[in-house]
C-alpha positions in Angstrom: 71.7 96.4 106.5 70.6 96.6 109.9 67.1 95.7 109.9 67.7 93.2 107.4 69.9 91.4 109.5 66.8 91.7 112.9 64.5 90.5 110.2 66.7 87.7 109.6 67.0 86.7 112.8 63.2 86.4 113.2 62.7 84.8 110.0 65.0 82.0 111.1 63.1 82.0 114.5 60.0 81.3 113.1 61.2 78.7 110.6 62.6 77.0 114.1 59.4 77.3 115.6 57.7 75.6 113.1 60.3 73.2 113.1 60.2 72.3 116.3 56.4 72.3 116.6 56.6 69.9 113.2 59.1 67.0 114.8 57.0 67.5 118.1 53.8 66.3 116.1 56.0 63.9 114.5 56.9 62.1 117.3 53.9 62.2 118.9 52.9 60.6 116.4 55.6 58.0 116.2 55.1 57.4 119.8 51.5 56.8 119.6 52.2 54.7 116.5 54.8 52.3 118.1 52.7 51.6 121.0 49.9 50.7 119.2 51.5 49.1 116.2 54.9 48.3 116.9 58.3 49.6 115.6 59.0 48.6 112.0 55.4 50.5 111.4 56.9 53.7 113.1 60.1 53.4 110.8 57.8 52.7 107.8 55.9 56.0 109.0 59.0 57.7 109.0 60.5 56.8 105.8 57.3 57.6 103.8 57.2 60.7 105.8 60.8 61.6 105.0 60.2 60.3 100.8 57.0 62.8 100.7 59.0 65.5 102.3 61.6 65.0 99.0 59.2 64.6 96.7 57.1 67.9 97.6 60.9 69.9 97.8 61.3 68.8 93.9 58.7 71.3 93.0 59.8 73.9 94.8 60.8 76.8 93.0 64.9 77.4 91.7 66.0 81.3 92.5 66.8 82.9 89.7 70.4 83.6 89.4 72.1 84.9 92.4 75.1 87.9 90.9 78.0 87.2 92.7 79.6 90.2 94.3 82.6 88.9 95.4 85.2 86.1 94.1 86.2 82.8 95.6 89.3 84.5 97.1 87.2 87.4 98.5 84.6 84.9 100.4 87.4 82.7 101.8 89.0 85.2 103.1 85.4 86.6 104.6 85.6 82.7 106.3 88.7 82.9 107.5 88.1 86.3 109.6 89.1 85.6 113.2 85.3 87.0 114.0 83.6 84.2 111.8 86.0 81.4 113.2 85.5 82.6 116.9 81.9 82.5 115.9 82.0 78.7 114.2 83.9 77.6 116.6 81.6 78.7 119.9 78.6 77.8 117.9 80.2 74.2 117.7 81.3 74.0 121.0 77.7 74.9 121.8 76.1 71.9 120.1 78.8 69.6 120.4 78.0 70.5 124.5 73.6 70.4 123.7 74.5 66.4 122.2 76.7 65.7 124.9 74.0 67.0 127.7 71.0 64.9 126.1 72.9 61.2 125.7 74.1 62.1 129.5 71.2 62.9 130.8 69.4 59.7 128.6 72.3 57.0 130.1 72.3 58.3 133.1 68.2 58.2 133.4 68.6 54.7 131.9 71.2 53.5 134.5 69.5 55.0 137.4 66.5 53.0 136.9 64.5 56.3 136.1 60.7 56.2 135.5 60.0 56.6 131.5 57.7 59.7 132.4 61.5 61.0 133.6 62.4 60.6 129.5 59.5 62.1 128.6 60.4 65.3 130.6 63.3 65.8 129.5 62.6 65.7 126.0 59.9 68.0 126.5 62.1 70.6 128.7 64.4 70.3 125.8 62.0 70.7 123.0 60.3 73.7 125.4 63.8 75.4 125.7 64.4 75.2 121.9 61.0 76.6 121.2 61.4 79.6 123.7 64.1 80.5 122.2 62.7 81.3 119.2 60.7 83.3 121.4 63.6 85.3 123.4 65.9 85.1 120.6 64.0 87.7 118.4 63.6 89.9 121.4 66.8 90.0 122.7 68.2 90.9 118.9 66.9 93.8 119.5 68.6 94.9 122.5 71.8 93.2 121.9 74.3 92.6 119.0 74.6 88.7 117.9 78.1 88.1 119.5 76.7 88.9 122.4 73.9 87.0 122.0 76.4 83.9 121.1 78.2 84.4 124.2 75.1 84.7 126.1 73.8 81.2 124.5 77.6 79.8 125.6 78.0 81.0 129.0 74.6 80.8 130.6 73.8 77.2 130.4 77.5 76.5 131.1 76.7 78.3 134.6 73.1 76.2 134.7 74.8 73.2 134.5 77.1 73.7 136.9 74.8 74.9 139.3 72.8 71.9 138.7 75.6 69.3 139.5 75.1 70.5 142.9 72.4 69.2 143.8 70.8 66.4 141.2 67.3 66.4 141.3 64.6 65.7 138.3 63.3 69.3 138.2 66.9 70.8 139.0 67.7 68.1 135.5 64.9 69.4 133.4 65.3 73.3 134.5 69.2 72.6 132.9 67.8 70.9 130.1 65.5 73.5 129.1 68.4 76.5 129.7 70.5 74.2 127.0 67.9 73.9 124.7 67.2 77.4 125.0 70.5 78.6 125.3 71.2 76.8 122.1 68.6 77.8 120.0 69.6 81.4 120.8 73.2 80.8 119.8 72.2 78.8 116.7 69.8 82.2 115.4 72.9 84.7 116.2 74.9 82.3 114.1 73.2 82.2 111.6 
């Protein structure tokens, strides 16, 4: 079961990647679309975008039938483990504290008068953290169990953060953003 699980891990990581590389492009592309065109063709974009994504995941293949190896009492009791609820519940603490960090950092840009190359950064830093750790996440499976890897992904941008309300500076900013995003991405691979 072992491997299975690493190869899980990596699997996931790569389907982030790809993720992240995807709503990268996308919003490049929105960007460039909404300065040239407006907004309403940027939303019309979007929502064509979003009805060919449905349309394509019509044709993709049902699994076959998946045996069952345990019954509804056996799985909720698998849910309710103190491990799996520790788990869930650092996992949502982590994301909960990822949202929090972006709409702080984006009203606090906004009332500080901040330069719009300021929100570009940090959406990149936070994107760049994401992506890397699909990158680290793999790697450090290999050395480390994934609780440990969750507390990792808890504990070390908790520490960034609070080392960066020290002194508040744009790259001090962007260096925490980018230990969130890739604090979280780590956490959200162990998770899973």
């Amino acid at each position: 079961l072992e491997p299975q699980r690493r190869d899980l891990l990596a699997a996931n990581a790569r389907l982030a990647r790809l993720s992240a590389v995807g709503g990268t492009l996308g919003g490049a592309v929105g960007v460039g679309l909404s300065q040239l065109t407006g907004s309403a063709a940027t939303v019309v974009l979007a929502g064509g975008a979003f009805a060919a994504a449905a349309w394509l995941s019509i044709g993709l293949q049902q699994p076959g039938t998946v045996p069952t190896f345990a019954t509804p009492g056996e799985e909720l009791e698998e849910l309710l483990d103190p491990d799996v609820v520790g788990s869930a519940t650092g996992i949502a603490v982590l994301r909960a504290a990822s949202g929090f960090l972006s709409f702080f950092v984006a009203f606090e840009l906004k009332r500080s008068g901040a330069a719009p190359w300021m929100f570009g950064l940090v959406a990149a830093t936070a994107t760049a953290g994401a992506l890397l750790g699909t990158f680290v996440g793999p790697a450090l499976r290999r050395r480390y169990d994934e609780a440990t890897l969750l507390r990792a992904g808890l504990v070390v941008p908790a520490v960034c953060c609070l080392l960066a309300s020290v002194r508040v500076l744009p790259a001090v900013v962007a260096g925490c953003v980018l230990v969130v995003g890739m604090g979280s991405s780590i956490g959200r691979l162990a998770f899973d």
